[in-house]
C-alpha positions, 0 to 999 in steps of 0.5 A: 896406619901407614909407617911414619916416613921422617923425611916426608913432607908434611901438610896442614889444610883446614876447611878439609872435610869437603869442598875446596879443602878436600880437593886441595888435600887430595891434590898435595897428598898426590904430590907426595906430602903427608897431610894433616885434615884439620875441620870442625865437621869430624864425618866430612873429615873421616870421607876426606881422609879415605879418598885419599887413601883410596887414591894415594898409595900409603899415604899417611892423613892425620884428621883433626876435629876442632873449631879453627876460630878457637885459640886454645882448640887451635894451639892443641891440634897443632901440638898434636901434629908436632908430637905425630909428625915433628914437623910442618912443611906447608900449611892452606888455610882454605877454612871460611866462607861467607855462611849460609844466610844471604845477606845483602843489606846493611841494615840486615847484617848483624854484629853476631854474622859480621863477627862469625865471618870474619872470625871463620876467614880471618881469625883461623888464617891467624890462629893457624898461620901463628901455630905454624911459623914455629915449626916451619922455623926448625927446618927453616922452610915453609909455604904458607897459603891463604884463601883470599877471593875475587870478591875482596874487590867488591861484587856487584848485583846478585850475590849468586854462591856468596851469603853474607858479602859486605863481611865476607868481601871485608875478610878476604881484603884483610887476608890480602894484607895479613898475607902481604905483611906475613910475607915481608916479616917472615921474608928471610927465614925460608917461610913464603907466604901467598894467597890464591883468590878464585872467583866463582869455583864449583867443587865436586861436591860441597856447600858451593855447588850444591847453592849454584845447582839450586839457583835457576837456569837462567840466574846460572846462565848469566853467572857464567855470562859474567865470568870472561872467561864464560865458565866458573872454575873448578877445583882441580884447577884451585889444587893445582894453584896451591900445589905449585905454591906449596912446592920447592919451585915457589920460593921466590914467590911471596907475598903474591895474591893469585887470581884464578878467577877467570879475569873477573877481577 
């Protein structure tokens, strides 16, 4: 394990075992912050965390396996980042997703799914967010990013990636008010808060991806016709939003949703 460097700045993501959260750890480790992988899947954690010491020179990754909808799961990992670290200087809260069940009609949708989603997109923002305002108060400076999507704003026709769209369109439009509000109540206390909504993204590898793969040619083809731009995104430019975010150059912006999303909302 790499020599603990008190003046490094430190980062939390969760979601971090595969996907968008490994790629956006990757990206902040590169831009020279210690990071802290937090996710329930502790095997995705452990590969999240050896490609970016494969890539980043003595970077120092701390892997946390906890279930991010749980209060007192939560308020333990984040304990452990303070004892390790005495610090916390960014926190993405990239955890969520729609499930893997489609779901299209109301009739279809469960109290038990509705109340998975939200807790999974929503909740964890919450938990997280709440674990570390502390700590970014010490220094009195933080950067906050949340994990809204385009589908906030409702999505019509075929759902493609997306399983459970009604909760799922629901909590990320409740991500982009907890991350306005945030923003104003922690406005003078160095702290920013934003949100980064994609629109469809394909990661190098994870969960997403490997849907959009299984979709027919054509079902894809008119995907990507959707999108103005005419292609999904792809997670290297996501990282490369928060990375900005997460930087010293961000601190006039807050309370800010970013769309990266192709001009599809």
């Amino acid at each position: 394990m790499p020599e603990h460097n008190a003046e490094r700045r430190v980062a939390a993501v969760t979601g971090a075992a595969q996907g968008l959260g490994a790629e956006i750890a990757q990206q902040i480790a590169e831009d020279g912050f210690s990071v802290v992988l937090l996710d329930i899947q502790e095997d995705g954690l452990e590969t999240s965390k050896k490609q970016i010491e494969t890539i980043v020179s003595g970077v120092e990754v701390l892997t946390l396996a906890v279930d991010l909808t749980d209060e007192v799961a939560v308020v333990a990992a984040f304990e452990k980042i303070d004892q390790r670290f005495d610090r916390l200087d960014a926190l993405v809260n990239t955890a969520g997703g729609s499930g893997t069940d489609p779901v299209r009609s109301l009739d279809d949708l469960g109290a038990d799914v509705w109340r998975r989603v939200l807790d999974n997109n929503v909740t964890s923002a919450f938990l997280c967010s709440r674990q570390a305002v502390p700590l970014m108060l010490r220094h009195g400076y933080g950067r906050i990013v949340n994990f809204s999507s385009a589908v906030a704003n409702g999505l019509a026709g075929p759902s493609g990636t997306v399983g459970a769209r009604l909760p799922y369109a629901a909590s990320k439009a409740a991500i982009n008010g907890f991350t306005k509000q945030l923003a104003k109540d922690l406005g003078a206390t160095g702290i920013t808060v934003n949100a980064v909504s994609p629109g469809l993204v394909l990661p190098t590898a994870g969960r997403v991806r490997t849907i959009f793969e299984a979709l027919s040619d054509e079902t894809q083809d008119a995907t990507r016709a959707a999108i103005p731009l005419g292609r999904t995104g792809t997670g290297t430019e996501i990282a490369a939003a928060v990375g900005y975010l997460v930087s010293e150059h961000a601190g006039f912006t807050s309370g800010c949703i970013l769309a990266v999303d192709g001009a599809a909302s």
